[in-house]
C-alpha positions as CSV (number, residue, x, y, z in Angstrom):
1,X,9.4,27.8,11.6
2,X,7.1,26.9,8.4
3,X,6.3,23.6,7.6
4,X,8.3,22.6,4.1
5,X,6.0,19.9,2.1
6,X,7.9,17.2,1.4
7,X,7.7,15.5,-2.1
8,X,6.2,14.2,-3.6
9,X,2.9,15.3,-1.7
10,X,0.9,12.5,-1.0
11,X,-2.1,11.8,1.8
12,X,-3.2,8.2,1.8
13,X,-6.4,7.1,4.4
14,X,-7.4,3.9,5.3
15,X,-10.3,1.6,6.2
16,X,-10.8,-1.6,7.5
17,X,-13.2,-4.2,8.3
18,X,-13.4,-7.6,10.2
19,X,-14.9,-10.1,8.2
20,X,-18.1,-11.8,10.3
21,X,-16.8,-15.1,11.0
22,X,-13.2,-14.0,12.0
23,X,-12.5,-13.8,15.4
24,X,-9.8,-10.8,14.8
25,X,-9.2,-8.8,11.7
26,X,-6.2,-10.3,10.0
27,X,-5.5,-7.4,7.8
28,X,-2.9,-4.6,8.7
29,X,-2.1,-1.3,6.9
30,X,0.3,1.5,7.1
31,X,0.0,4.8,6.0
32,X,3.6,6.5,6.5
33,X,2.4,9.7,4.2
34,X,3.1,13.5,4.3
35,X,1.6,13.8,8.3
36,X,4.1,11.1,9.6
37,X,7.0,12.7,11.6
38,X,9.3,10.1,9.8
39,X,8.5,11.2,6.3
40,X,9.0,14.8,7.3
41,X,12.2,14.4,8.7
42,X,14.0,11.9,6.3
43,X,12.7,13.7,3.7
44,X,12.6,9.8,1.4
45,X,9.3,9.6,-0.1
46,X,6.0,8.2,1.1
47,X,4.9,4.9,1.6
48,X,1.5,2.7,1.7
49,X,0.8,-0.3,2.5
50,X,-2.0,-3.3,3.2
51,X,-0.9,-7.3,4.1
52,X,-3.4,-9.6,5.0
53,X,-2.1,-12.7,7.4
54,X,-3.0,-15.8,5.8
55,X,-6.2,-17.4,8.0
56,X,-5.5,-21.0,7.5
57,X,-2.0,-20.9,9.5
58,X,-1.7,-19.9,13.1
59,X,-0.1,-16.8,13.0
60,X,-1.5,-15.0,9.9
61,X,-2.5,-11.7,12.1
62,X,1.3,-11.9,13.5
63,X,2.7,-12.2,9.8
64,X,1.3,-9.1,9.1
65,X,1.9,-7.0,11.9
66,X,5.6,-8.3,11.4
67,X,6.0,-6.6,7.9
68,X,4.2,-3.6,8.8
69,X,6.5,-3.0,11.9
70,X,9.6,-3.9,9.5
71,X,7.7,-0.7,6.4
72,X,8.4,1.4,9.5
73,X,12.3,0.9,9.7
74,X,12.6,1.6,5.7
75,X,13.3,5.6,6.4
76,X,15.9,5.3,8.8
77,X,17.7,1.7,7.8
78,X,18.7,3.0,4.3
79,X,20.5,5.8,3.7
80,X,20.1,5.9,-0.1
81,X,16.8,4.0,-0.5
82,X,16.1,2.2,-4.0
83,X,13.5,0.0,-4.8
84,X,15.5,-3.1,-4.3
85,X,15.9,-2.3,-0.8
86,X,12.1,-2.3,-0.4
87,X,12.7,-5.5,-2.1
88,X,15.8,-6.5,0.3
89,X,13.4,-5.5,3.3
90,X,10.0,-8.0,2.4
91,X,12.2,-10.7,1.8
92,X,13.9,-10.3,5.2
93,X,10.4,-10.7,6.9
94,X,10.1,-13.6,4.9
95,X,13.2,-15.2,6.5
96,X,11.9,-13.6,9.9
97,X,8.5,-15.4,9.5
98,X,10.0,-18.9,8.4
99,X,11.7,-18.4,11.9
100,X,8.7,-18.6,13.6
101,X,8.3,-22.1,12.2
102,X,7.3,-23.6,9.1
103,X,3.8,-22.5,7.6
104,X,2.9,-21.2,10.8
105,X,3.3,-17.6,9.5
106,X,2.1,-16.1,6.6
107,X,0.4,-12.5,4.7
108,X,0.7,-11.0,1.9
109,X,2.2,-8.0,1.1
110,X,1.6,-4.7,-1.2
111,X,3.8,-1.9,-1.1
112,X,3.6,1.5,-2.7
113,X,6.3,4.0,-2.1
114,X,6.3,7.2,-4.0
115,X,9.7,8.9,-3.9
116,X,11.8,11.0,-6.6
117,X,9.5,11.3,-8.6
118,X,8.7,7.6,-8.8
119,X,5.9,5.0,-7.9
120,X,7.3,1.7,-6.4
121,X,5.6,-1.0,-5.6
122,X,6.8,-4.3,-4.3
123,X,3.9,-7.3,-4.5
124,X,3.5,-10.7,-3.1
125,X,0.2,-12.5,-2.6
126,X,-3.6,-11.6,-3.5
127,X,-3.9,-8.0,-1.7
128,X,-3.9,-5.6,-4.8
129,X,-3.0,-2.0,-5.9
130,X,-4.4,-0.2,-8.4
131,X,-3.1,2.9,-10.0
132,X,-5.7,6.0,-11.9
133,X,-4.6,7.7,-14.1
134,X,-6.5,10.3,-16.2
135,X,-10.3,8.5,-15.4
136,X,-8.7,4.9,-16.2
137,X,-8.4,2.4,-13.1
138,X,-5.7,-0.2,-13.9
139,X,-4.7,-3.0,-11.5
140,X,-0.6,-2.9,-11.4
141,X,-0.1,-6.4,-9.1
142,X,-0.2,-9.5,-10.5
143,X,-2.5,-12.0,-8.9
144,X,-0.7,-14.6,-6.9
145,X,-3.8,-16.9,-6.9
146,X,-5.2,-19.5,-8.5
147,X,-8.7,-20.6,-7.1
148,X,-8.9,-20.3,-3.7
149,X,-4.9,-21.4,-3.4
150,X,-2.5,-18.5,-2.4
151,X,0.5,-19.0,-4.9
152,X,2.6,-17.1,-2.9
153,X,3.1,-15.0,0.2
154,X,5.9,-13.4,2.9
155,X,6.8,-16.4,4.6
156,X,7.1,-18.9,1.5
157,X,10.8,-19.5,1.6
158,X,13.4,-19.1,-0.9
159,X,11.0,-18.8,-3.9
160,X,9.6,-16.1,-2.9
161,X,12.5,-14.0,-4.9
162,X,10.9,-15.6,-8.1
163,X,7.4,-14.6,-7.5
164,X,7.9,-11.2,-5.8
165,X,6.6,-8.6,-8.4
166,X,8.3,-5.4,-8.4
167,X,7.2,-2.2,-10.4
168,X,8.2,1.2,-11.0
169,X,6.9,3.8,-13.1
170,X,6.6,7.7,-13.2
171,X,4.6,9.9,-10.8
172,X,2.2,12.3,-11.8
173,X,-0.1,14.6,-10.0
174,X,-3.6,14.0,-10.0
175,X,-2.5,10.0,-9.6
176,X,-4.7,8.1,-7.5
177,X,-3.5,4.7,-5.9
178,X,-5.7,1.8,-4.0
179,X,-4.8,-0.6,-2.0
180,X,-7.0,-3.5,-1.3
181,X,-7.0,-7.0,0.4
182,X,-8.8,-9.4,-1.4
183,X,-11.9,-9.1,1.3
184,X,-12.6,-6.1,-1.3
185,X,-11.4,-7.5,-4.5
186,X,-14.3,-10.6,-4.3
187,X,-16.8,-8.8,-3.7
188,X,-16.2,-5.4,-5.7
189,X,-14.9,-4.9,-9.2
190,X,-12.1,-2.4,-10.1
191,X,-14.5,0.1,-11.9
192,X,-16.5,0.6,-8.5
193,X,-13.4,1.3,-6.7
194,X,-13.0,4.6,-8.8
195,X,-16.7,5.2,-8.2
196,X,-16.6,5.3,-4.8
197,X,-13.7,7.8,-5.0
198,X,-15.7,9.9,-7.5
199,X,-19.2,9.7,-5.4
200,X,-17.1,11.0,-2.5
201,X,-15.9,14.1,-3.8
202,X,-12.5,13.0,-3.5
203,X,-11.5,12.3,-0.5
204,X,-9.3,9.7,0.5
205,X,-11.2,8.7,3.4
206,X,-14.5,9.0,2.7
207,X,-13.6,6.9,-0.6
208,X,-12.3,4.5,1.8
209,X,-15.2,4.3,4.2
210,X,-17.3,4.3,1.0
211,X,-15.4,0.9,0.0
212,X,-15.7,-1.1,3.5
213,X,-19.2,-0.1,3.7
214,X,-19.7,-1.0,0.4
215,X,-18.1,-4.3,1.3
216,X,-20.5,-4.5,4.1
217,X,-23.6,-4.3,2.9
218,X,-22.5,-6.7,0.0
219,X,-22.0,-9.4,2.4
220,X,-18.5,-9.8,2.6
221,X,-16.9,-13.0,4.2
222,X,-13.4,-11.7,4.7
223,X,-11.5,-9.2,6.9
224,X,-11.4,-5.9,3.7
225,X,-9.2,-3.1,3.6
226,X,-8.6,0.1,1.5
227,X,-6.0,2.4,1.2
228,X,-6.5,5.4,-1.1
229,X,-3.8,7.5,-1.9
230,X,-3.9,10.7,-3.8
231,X,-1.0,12.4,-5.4
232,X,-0.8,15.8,-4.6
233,X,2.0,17.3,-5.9
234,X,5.5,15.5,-7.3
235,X,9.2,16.7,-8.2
236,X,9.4,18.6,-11.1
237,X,13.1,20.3,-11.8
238,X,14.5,19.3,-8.2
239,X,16.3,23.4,-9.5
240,X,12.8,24.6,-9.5
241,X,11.6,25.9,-5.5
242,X,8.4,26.0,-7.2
243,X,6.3,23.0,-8.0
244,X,2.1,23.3,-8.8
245,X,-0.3,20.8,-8.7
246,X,-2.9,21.5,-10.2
247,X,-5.0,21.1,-7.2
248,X,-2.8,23.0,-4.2
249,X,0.3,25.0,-4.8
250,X,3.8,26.2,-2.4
251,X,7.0,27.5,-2.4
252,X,9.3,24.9,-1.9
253,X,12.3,26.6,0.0
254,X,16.1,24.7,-0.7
């Protein structure tokens, strides 16, 4: 039986980095893109993602881990998926983290999910995306910091529904997406980002190794990680069997 793309076609790759003073990388990532049994079989988009557990409370690294392991539920837990039940999921964690005992468990999240024909993202914290369109790098997520004081992150409490950002807009192919921690963002502005992806020939994960070893030999204090993501091919007339990219073409079979 032939493999059927599913769409909107997607890859994302990753890279990651332990800053030199940390004893263990607090950053986690997923990548739940077009090579994920999951995203074949429930047929519901794609989705990327990068948190970063806060350092200064205990369980920073477990924070994260948390709201990765929750991304991985989103397929099968929602029937009709919108971007309020991303929404609906992150602030669940939150609850989940306060659980574990006040300010003992913290991260950020950044979410990108790319589904019928739409980009999502759901934002909380300093980790940041930013979306390329047409040679343009634009950063998407609002920064929730102010100095060197996190303004807000999964695990906050109640007020987390007033700070959590949420964006949609309309896919295109040939969109490019990254996701970074703020390990990256200190050290390397938004303009080199899309140079590494250019000086790489444009591949997701040699842009992302590019980044962390960019990262590197800057002298980077913090745990960094980058998530590329390059749009492929996206939902066109869902009548149409045929979509093109512009870059790789199928026949999409009903």
């Amino acid at each position: 039986m032939r493999h059927v793309p599913t769409l909107p076609y997607a890859v994302g790759a990753a890279s990651t980095r332990t800053g030199p003073k940390h004893a263990a990388n607090e950053d986690q990532y997923r990548i739940l893109d077009v090579n994920h049994l999951a995203v074949s079989f429930f047929r519901k988009g794609s989705i990327f993602m990068v948190a970063d557990g806060v350092s200064t409370v205990p369980r920073g690294r477990e924070a994260a881990e948390t709201v990765c392991s929750r991304i991985d539920t989103f397929f099968d837990r929602f029937a009709e998926p919108k971007v309020s039940s991303l929404a609906q999921l992150v602030s669940e964690v939150d609850w989940e983290l306060r659980g574990l005992g006040h300010a003992q468990a913290a991260c950020t999240c950044s979410v990108l999910w790319l589904a019928y024909g739409q980009a999502n993202v759901v934002h909380v914290g300093d980790s940041q995306l930013y979306r390329v369109r047409h040679g343009e790098c634009v950063r998407i997520t609002q920064s929730h910091k102010g100095g060197r004081s996190l303004g807000a992150y999964v695990g906050m409490g109640p007020h987390i529904a007033d700070v959590m950002q949420i964006w949609q807009e309309p896919l295109f192919v040939g969109d490019l997406y990254l996701i970074v921690s703020d390990g990256v963002t200190e050290v390397i502005q938004p303009d080199e980002l899309l140079d590494a992806w250019w000086a790489t020939g444009g591949s997701p994960q040699r842009a992302a190794h590019a980044i962390i070893a960019e990262v590197n030999r800057r002298g980077g204090r913090d745990d960094a990680t980058a998530v590329v993501v390059d749009v492929l091919a996206v939902e066109t007339d869902p009548n149409d069997e045929t979509t093109f990219s512009g870059r790789t073409d199928f026949t999409r079979k009903a």
